[in-house]
N, C-alpha and C positions, 0 to 999 in steps of 0.2 A: 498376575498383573491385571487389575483392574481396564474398562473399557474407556477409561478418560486416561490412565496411564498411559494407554495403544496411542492414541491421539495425538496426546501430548511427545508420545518419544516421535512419533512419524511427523508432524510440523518442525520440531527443533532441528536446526540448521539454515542453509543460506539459499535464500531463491531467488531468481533474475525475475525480472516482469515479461510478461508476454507479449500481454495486450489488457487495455483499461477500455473497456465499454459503458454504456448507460442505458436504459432501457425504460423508455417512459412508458407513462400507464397507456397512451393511444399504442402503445407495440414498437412505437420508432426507436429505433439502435443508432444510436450517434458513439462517435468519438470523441470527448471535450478536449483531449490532448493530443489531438491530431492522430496520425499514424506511426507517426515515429515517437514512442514514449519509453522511458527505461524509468525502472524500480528496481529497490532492492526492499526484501523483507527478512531480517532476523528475529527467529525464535531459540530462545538459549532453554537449558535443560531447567536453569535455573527462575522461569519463565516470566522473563523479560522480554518485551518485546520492541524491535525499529523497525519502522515503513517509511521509505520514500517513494515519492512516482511523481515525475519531472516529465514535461514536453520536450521533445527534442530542438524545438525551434524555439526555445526561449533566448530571447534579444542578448547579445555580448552589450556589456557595459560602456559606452564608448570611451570613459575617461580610465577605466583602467582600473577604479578604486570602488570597491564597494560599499564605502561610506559617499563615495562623491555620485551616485547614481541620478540620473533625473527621476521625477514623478512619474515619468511613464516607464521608464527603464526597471522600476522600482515597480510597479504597479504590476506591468510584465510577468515579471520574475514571481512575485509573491501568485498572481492565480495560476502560472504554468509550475505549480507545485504542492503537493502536499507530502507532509513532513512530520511525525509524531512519535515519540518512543512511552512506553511505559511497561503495565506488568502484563497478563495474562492468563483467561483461565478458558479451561475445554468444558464441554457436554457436548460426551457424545451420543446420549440419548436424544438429544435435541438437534444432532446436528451443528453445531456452532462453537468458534471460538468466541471468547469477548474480549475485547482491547481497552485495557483500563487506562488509559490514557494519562500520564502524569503533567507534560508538556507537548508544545503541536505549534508550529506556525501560524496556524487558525485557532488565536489563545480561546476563541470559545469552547473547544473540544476540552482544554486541559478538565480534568476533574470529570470527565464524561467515561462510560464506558457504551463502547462501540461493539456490536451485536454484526459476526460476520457467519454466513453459512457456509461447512467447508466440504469441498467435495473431492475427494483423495483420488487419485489414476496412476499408480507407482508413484515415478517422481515428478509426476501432475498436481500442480493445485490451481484450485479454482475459489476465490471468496467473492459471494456476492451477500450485499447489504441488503435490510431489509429495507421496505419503504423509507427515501432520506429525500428531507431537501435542496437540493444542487442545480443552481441560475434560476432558482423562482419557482422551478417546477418538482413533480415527486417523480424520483426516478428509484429504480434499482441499480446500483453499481456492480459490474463483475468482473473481475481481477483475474485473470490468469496467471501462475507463476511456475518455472521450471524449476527446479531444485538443484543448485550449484552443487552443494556438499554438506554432509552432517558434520563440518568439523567449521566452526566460527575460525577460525585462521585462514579461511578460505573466500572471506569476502572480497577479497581483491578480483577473483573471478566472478562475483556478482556484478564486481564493474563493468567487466568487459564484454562491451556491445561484440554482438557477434553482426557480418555485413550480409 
């Protein structure tokens, strides 16, 4: 088995989000989505890839309908989120997966491929991005995720916030 086949079988399956940080070039660590954030990230064998990561405090709709949302209610929702599925490939001489991005709530992303460094601890993962730009400034993004289960029928446990 090749060293991008290692890679690639050790990512596939289901991961919770940990924690979403930022790390701007002056050194400052912020949280953009507060501290309470959940993700889910699937990698299939067949290497496809979904990422979400949602803020925890993103506003209830007050009317109920998510066609009938206000401007802000709407506005809200869309930056306490990001959302993208597509394909996937590894180097693991490089260090990095890349997310070939087919569709994203941020339609600018579609047709992009996203450059993530990945850094394995058993059923640890860590991605951070390379230099990107997020609220005007150039940050590095670093993602922590636990690893629910190697088996995709299992993302229902992705769901589940632990307290």
């Amino acid at each position: 088995m090749s060293a991008g086949e290692r890679l690639t079988e050790a990512l596939v399956g289901t991961w919770r989000l940990q924690s979403f940080e930022v790390r701007s070039d002056d050194g400052t660590v912020t949280r953009p989505f507060g501290e309470e954030v959940f993700g889910a990230l699937i990698y299939t064998a067949e290497a496809a890839v979904s990422a979400q990561v949602m803020r925890g405090d993103r506003p209830y709709v007050a009317a109920g309908d998510p066609q009938a949302c206000t401007p802000d209610e709407a506005f809200a929702s869309f930056r306490g989120c990001v959302s993208y599925y597509g394909a996937f490939e590894t180097d693991p001489e490089g260090g990095y997966v890349v997310h070939h991005i087919r569709r994203s709530l941020f339609r600018n992303w579609e047709g992009q491929a996203h450059k993530r460094f990945v850094r394995l601890d058993g059923e640890q993962l860590t991605l951070s991005t390379p230099p990107t730009l997020f609220g005007g400034t150039s940050i590095v993004g670093v993602l922590q995720w636990q690893k629910v289960s190697n088996r995709l029928e299992c993302i229902i446990a992705a769901s589940q916030e632990s307290s």
